[in-house]
BADOPA-132123 format. One record per residue (C-alpha): residue number from 1; x, y negated, z negated. Coordinates in nm, 3 decimals, decimal comma, padded with zeros to 5 digits, always signed. Layout:
<nodes>
<NUM <X Y Z>>
...
</nodes>
This chain:
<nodes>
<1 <-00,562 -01,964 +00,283>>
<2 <-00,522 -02,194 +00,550>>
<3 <-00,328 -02,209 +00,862>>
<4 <-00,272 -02,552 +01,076>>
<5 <-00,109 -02,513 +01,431>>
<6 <+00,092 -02,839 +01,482>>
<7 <+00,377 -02,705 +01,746>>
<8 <+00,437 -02,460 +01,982>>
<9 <+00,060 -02,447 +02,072>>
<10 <-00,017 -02,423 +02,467>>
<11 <+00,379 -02,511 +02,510>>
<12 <+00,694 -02,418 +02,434>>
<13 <+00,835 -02,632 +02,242>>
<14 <+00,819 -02,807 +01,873>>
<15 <+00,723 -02,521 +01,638>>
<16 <+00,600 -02,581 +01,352>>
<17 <+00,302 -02,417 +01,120>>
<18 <+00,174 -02,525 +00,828>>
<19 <+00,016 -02,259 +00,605>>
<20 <-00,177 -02,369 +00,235>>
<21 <-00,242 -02,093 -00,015>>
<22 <-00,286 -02,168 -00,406>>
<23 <-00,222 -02,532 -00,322>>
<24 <+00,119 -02,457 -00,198>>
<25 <+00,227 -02,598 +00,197>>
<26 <+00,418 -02,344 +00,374>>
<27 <+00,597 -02,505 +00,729>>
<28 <+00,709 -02,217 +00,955>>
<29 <+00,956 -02,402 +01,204>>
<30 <+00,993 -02,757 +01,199>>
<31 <+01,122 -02,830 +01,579>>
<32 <+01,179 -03,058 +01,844>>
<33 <+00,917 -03,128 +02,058>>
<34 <+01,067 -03,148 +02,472>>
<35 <+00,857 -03,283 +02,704>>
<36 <+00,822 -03,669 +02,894>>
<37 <+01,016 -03,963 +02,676>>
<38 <+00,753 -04,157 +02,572>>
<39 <+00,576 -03,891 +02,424>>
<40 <+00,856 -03,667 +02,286>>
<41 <+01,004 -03,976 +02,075>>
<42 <+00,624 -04,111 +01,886>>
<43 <+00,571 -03,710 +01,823>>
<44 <+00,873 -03,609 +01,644>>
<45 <+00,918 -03,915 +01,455>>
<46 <+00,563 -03,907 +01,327>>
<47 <+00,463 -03,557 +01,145>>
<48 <+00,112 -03,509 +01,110>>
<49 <+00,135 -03,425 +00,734>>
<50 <+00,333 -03,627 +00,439>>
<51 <+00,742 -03,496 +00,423>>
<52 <+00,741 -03,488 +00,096>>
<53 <+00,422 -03,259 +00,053>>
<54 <+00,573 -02,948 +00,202>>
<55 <+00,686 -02,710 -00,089>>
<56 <+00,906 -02,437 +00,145>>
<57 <+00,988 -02,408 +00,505>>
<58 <+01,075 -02,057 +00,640>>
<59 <+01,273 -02,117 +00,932>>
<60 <+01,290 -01,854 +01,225>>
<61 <+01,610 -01,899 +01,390>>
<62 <+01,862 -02,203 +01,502>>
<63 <+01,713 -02,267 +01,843>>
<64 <+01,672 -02,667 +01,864>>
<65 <+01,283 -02,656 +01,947>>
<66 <+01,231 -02,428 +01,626>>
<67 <+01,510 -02,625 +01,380>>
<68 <+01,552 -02,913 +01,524>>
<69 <+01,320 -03,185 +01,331>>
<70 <+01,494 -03,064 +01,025>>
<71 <+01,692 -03,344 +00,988>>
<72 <+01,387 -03,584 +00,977>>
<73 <+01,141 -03,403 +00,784>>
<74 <+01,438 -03,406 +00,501>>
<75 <+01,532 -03,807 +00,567>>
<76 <+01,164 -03,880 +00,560>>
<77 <+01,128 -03,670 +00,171>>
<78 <+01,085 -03,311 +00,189>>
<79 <+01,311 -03,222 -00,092>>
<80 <+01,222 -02,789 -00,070>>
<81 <+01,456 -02,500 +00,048>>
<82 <+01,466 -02,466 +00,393>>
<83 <+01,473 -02,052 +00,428>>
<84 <+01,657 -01,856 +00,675>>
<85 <+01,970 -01,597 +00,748>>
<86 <+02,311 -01,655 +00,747>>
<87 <+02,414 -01,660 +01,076>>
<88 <+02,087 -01,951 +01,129>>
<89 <+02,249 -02,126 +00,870>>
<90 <+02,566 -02,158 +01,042>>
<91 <+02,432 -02,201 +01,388>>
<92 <+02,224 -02,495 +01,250>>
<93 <+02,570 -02,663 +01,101>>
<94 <+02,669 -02,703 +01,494>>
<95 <+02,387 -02,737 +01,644>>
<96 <+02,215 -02,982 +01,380>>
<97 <+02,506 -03,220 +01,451>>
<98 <+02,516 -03,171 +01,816>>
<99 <+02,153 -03,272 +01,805>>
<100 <+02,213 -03,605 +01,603>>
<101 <+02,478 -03,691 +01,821>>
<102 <+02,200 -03,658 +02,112>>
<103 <+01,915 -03,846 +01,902>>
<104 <+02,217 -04,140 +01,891>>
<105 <+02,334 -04,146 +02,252>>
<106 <+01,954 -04,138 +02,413>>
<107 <+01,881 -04,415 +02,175>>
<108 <+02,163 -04,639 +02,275>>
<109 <+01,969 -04,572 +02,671>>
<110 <+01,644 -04,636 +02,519>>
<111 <+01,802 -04,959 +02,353>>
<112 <+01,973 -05,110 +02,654>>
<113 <+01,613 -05,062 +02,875>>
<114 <+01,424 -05,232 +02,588>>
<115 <+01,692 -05,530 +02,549>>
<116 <+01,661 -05,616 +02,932>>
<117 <+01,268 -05,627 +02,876>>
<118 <+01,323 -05,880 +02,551>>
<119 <+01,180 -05,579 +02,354>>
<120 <+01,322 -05,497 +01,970>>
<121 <+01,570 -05,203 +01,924>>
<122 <+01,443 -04,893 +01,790>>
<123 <+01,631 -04,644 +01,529>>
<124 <+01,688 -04,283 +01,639>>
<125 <+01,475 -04,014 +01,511>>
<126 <+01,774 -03,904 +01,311>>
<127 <+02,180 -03,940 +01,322>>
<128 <+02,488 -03,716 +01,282>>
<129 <+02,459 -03,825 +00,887>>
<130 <+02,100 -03,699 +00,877>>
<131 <+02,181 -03,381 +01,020>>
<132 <+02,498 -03,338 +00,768>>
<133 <+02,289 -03,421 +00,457>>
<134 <+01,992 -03,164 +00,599>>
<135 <+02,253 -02,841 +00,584>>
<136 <+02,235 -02,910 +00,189>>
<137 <+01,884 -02,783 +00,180>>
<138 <+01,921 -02,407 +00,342>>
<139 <+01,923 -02,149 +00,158>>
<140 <+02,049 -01,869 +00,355>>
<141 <+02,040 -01,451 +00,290>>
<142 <+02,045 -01,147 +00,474>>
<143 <+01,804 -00,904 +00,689>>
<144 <+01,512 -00,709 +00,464>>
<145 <+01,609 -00,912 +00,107>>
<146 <+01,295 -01,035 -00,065>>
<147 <+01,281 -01,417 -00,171>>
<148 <+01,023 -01,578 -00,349>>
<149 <+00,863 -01,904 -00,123>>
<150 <+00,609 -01,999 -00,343>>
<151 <+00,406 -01,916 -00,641>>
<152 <+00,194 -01,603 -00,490>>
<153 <+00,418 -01,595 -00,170>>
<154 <+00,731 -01,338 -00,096>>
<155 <+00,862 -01,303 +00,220>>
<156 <+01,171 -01,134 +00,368>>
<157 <+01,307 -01,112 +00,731>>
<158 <+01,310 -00,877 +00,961>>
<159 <+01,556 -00,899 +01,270>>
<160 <+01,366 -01,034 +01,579>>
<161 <+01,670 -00,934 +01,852>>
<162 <+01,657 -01,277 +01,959>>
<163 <+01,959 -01,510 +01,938>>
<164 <+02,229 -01,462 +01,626>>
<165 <+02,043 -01,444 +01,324>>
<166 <+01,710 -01,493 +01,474>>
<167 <+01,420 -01,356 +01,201>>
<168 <+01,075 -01,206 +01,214>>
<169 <+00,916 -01,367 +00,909>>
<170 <+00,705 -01,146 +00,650>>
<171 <+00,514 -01,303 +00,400>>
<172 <+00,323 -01,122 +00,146>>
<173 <-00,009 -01,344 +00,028>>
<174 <-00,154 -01,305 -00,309>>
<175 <-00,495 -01,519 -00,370>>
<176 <-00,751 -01,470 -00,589>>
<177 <-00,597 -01,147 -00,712>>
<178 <-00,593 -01,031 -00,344>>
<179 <-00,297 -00,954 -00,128>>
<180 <-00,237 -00,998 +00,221>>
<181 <+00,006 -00,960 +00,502>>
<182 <+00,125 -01,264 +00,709>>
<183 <+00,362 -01,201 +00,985>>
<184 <+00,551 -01,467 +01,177>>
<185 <+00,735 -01,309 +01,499>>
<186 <+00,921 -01,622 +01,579>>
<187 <+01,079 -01,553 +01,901>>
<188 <+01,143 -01,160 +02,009>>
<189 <+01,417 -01,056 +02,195>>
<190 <+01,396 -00,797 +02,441>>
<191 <+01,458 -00,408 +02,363>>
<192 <+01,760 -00,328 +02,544>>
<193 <+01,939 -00,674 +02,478>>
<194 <+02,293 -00,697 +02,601>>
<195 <+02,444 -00,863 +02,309>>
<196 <+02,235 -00,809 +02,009>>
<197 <+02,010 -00,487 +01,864>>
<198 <+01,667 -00,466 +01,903>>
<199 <+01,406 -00,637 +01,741>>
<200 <+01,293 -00,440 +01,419>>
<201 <+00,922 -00,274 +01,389>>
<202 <+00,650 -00,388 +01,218>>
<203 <+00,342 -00,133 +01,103>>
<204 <+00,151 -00,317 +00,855>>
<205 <-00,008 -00,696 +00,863>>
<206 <-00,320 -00,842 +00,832>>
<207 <-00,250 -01,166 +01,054>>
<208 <-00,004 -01,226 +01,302>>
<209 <+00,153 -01,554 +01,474>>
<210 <+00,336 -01,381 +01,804>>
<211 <+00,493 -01,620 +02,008>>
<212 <+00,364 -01,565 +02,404>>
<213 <+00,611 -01,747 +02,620>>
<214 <+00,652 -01,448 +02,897>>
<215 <+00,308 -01,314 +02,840>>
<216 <+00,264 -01,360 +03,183>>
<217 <+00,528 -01,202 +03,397>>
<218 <+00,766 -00,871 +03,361>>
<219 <+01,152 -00,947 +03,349>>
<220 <+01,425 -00,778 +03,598>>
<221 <+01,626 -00,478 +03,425>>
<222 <+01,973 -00,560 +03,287>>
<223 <+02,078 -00,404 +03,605>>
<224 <+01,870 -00,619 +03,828>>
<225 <+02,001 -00,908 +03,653>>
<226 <+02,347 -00,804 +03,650>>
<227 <+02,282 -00,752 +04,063>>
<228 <+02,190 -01,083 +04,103>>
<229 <+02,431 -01,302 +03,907>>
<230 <+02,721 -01,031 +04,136>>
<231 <+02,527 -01,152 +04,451>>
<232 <+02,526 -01,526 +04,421>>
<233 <+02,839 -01,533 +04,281>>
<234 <+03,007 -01,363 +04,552>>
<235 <+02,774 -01,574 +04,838>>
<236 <+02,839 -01,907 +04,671>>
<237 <+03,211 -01,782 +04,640>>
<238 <+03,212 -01,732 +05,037>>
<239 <+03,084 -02,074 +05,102>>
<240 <+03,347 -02,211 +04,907>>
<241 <+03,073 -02,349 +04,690>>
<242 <+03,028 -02,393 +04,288>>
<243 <+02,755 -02,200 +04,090>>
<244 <+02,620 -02,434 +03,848>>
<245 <+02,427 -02,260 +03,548>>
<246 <+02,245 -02,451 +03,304>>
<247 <+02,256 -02,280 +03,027>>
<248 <+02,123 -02,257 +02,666>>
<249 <+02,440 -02,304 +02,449>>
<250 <+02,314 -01,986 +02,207>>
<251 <+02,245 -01,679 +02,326>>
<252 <+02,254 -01,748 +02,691>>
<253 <+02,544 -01,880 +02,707>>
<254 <+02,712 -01,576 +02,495>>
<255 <+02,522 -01,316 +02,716>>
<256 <+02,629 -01,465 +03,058>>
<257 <+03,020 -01,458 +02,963>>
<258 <+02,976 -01,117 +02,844>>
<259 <+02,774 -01,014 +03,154>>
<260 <+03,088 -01,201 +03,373>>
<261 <+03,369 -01,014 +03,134>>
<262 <+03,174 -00,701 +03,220>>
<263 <+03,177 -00,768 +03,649>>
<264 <+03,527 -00,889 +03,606>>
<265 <+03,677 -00,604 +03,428>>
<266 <+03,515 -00,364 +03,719>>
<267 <+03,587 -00,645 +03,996>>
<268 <+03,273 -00,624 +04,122>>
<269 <+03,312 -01,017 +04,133>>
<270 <+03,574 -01,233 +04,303>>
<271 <+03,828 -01,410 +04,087>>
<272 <+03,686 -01,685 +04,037>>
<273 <+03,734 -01,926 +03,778>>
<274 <+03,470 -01,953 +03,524>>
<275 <+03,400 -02,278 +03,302>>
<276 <+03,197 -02,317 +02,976>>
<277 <+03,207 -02,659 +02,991>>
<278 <+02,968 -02,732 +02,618>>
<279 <+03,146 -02,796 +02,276>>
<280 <+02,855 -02,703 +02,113>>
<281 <+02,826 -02,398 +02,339>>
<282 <+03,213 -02,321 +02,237>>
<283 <+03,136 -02,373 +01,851>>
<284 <+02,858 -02,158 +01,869>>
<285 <+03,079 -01,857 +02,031>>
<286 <+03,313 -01,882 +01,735>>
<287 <+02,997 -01,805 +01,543>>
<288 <+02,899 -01,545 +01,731>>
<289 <+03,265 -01,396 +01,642>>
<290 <+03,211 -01,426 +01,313>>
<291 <+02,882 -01,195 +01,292>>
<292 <+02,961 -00,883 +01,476>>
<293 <+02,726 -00,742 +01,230>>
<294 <+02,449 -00,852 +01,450>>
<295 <+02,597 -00,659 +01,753>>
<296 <+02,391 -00,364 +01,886>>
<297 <+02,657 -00,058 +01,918>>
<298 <+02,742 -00,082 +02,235>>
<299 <+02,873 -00,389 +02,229>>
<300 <+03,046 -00,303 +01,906>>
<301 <+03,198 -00,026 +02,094>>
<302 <+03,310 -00,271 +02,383>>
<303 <+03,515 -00,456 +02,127>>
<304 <+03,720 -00,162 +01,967>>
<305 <+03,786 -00,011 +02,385>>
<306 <+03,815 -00,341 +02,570>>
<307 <+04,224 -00,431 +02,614>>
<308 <+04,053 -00,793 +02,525>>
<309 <+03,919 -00,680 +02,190>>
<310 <+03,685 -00,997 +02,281>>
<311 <+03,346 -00,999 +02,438>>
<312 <+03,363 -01,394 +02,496>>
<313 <+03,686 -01,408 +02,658>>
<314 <+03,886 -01,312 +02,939>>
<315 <+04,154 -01,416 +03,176>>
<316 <+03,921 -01,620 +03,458>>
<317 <+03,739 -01,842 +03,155>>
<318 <+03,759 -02,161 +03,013>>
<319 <+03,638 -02,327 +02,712>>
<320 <+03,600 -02,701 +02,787>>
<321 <+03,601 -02,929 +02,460>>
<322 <+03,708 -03,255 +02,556>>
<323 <+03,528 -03,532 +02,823>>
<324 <+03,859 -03,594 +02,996>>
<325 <+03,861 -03,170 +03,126>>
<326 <+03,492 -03,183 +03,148>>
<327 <+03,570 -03,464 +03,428>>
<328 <+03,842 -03,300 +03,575>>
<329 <+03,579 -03,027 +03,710>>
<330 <+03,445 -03,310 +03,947>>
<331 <+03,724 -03,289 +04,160>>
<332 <+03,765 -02,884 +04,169>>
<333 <+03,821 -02,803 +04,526>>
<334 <+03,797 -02,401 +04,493>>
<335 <+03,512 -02,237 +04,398>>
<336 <+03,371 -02,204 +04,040>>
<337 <+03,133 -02,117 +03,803>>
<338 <+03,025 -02,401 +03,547>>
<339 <+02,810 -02,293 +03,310>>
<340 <+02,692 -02,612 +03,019>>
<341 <+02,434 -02,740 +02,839>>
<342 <+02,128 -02,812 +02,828>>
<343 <+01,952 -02,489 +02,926>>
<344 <+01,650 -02,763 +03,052>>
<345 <+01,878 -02,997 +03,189>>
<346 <+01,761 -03,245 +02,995>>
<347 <+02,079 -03,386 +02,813>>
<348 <+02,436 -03,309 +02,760>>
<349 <+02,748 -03,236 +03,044>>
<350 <+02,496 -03,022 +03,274>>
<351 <+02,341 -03,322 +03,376>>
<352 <+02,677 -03,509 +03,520>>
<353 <+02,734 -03,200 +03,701>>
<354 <+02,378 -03,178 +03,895>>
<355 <+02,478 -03,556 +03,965>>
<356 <+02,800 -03,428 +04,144>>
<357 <+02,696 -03,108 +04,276>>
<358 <+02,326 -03,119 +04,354>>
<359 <+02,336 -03,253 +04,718>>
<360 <+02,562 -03,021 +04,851>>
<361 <+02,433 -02,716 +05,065>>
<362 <+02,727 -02,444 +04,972>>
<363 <+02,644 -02,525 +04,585>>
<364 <+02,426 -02,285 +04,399>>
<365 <+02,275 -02,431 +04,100>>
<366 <+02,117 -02,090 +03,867>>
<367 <+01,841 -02,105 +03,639>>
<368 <+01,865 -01,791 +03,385>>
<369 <+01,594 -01,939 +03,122>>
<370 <+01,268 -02,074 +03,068>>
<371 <+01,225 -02,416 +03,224>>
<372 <+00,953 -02,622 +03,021>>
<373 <+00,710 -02,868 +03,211>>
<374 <+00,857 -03,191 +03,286>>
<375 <+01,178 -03,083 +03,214>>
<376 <+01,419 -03,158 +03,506>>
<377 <+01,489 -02,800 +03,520>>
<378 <+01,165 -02,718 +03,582>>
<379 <+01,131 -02,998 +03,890>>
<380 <+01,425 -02,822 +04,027>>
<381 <+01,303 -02,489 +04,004>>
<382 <+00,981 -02,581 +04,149>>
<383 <+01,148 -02,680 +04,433>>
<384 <+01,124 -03,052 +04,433>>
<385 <+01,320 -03,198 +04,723>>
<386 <+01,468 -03,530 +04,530>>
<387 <+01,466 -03,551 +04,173>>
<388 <+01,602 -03,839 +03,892>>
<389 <+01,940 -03,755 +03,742>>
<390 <+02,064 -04,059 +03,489>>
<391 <+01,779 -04,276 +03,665>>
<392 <+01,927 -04,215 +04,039>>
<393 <+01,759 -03,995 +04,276>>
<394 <+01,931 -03,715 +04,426>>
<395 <+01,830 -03,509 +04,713>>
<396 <+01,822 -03,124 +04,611>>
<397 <+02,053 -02,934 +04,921>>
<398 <+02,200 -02,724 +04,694>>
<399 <+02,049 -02,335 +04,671>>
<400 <+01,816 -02,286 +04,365>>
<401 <+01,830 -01,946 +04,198>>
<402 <+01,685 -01,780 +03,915>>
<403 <+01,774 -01,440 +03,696>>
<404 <+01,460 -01,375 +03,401>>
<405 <+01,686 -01,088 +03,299>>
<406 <+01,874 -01,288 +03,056>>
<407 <+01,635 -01,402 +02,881>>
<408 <+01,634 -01,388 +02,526>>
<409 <+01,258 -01,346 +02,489>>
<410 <+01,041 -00,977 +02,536>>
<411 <+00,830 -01,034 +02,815>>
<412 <+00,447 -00,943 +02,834>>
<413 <+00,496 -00,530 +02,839>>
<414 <+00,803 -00,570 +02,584>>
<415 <+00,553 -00,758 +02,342>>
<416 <+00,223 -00,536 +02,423>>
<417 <+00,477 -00,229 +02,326>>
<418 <+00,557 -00,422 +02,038>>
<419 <+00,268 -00,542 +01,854>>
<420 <+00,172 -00,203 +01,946>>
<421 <+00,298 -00,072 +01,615>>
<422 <+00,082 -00,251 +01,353>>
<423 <-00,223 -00,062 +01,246>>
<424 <-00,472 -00,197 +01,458>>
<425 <-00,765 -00,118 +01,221>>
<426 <-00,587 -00,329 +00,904>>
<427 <-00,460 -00,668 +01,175>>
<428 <-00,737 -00,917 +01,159>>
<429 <-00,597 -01,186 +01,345>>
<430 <-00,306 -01,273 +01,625>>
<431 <-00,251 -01,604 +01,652>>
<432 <-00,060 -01,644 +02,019>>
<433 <+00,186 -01,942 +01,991>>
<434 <+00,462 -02,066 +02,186>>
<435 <+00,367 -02,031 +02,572>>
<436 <+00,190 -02,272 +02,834>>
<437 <-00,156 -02,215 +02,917>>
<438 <-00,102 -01,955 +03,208>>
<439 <+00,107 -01,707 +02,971>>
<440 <-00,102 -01,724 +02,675>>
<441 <-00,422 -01,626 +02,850>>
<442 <-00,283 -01,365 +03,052>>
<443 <-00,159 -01,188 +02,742>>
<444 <-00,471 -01,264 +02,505>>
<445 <-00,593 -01,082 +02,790>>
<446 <-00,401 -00,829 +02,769>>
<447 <-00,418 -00,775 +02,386>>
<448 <-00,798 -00,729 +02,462>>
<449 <-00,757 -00,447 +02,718>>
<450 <-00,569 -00,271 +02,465>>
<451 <-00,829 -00,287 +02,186>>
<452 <-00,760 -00,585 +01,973>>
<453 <-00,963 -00,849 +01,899>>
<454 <-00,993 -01,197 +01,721>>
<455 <-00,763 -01,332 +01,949>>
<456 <-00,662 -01,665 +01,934>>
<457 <-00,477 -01,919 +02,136>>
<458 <-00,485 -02,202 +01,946>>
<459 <-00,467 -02,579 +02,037>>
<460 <-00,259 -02,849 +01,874>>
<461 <-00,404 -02,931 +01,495>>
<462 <-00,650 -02,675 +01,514>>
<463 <-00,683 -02,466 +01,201>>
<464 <-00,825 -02,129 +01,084>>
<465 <-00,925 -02,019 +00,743>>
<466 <-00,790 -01,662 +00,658>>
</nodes>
């Protein structure tokens, strides 16, 4: 049995593993790779295996840098099930689309540069059509159901507590008349999240690929967080400014409405009006609707006491669709909160308004996710003083926040505790994934103060025989 790290290793972004047991390929995750332009196009257009030799891919949950390269791997001949739960499935029909759309428009700007330089056109990594044709190749089942992958392989998901749907993979390995555990975390959520229920134990495995993005750093409480997002509100809402979120359009997006229903019914906020300004983020709400099966019980209780009967809406929010109300929020005079798409800022409405918002000093702009390197979210956050919006520069006046305690992944303690389950005397290997350099040592650090060993951080391409 083999194991091939090709995404998601030392970053964040792209994941994608490629196990090989009794001549069978395996791809965990086949996602978008984020990072600078000229490398992010050649890297997700080329895979570093043949399409069409892939027998199964497992997916983990509908979060573009996970799903995302779906499209292409099935365009370029991968003609296997793509694996996953319901609610992925149906998370993946908007967000595939939404992400085809993208692949189109940043063409058409790659196209225009090229054509003033006498330089040939280039074809997107995949369009709208792609994505459409991709959906007919999930295969889609609940929580703790056994499926077979390939010959030798079974696997079943666990709930990871991340986003809607969202799976901890289980695969159990026969070869050469052995049998052995393979777990796949995929991304955890966090123990007490304020949406969804909490990411499911595991006891037994032999090897385990844990992702590692917060393996650095501790999150605020849900308290702490809920503090915060009351106190710039209600300072930005003094200056007569806007609070700007960018936001992730699943799961984020979902848990800061809720979070705003929640200070609104106890007006422990001003009334202010509050925008989602994202149709994808909208679509994906209506999803979320539709699987209140995936609610931890509070929440569930929430929706049979609230007058509402609605966790995503209230009286001071509103669901922008169409470009022509997206633009009318340019020329809001009172204050607001805007919350849209991309959680990075690296495409989509959030990025018009930075343009219009970002140079003035009674604006907040408020980061509540991970910000990759050499995103534009993550310039911003690191407090650069001009930055490139739509190839202008901008001068940042605007105040930069941050709240880590909405984020959708367990941070370092929350994934010691954890991983803290599985018999420590039967796990052979962990395999930490998806985190930059900084939070991947720290908690392979970690993981050896508490007793395990063969730890592994591995780079892109490298593989390990199990």
């Amino acid at each position: 049995m083999q194991l091939t790290f090709w995404g998601a290793a030392r970053t964040v972004t792209g994941s994608m593993h490629l196990l090989e047991v009794n001549g069978q390929r395996i791809l965990l995750d086949c996602g978008l790779f984020q990072g600078r332009r000229s490398l992010t196009y050649e890297r997700n257009l080329n895979f570093p295996f043949e399409p069409e030799s892939i027998d199964a891919v497992i997916l983990s949950h509908a979060h573009i840098d996970h799903s995302g390269n779906l499209p292409n791997l099935i365009k370029l001949g991968y003609t296997g099930p793509v694996w996953c739960t319901s609610a992925t499935r149906d998370l993946c029909a908007s967000m595939l689309l939404d992400s085809g759309y993208i692949q189109e428009k940043d063409i058409e700007y790659v196209n225009r540069k090229r054509a003033r330089k006498g330089e040939p056109p280039v074809e997107p990594l995949y369009t709208r059509q792609d994505a459409l044709n991709s959906l007919k190749s999930f295969f889609s089942l609940g929580y703790e159901r056994q499926f077979p992958v390939v010959p030798g392989v079974t696997a079943h998901f666990l709930d990871a507590g991340h986003i809607l749907g969202s799976a901890i993979t289980v695969l159990d390995i026969t070869e050469n008349g052995t049998t052995r555990r393979l777990v796949f975390s995929g991304d955890l959520g966090r123990p007490k999240s304020i949406i969804l229920r909490e990411p499911q134990i595991i006891n037994e495995a032999d090897f385990l690929i844990m992702e590692s993005t917060y393996g650095n750093r501790q999150h605020e409480s849900k308290s702490e967080a809920m503090a915060i997002l009351r106190r710039v509100i209600s300072k930005t809402y003094k200056r007569r400014g806007k609070v700007i979120v960018p936001a992730f359009a699943v799961g984020r997006t979902q848990q800061l409405v809720f979070a705003l229903h929640l200070l609104s019914d106890t007006q422990k906020i001003p009334k202010i009006d509050i925008y989602v300004d994202s149709p994808l983020a909208v679509n994906v709400t209506e999803t979320f609707r539709l699987h209140p099966e995936y609610y931890n019980p509070k929440i569930q209780e929430f929706m049979l006491n609230d007058r509402h009967r609605d966790p995503f809406g209230f009286e001071q929010l509103t669901y922008v669709r169409h470009v022509g109300d997206s633009k009318k929020l340019n020329f809001l005079r009172d204050s607001a909160v805007i919350i849209s798409a991309s959680g990075m800022c690296e495409a989509g409405r959030i990025l018009h308004h930075l343009k219009n918002n970002i140079e003035d000093a009674d604006n907040t702009i408020l980061f509540s996710g991970f910000q990759a390197e050499h995103t534009l979210g993550r310039r911003i956050l690191d407090g650069h003083p001009r930055v490139r919006i739509f190839g202008e520069e901008y001068d940042v006046r605007a105040k930069v926040e941050k709240i880590d305690g909405y984020s959708a992944h367990a941070d370092s303690d929350e994934l010691i505790a954890w991983v803290s389950n599985i018999d420590k005397d039967r796990l052979q290997n962990i395999f930490l994934v998806h985190g930059e350099q900084d939070a991947g040592y720290a908690l392979s650090g970690m993981l050896y103060k508490e007793g395990y060993r063969d730890i592994e951080f591995p780079e892109r391409g490298q593989s390990f025989e199990l």
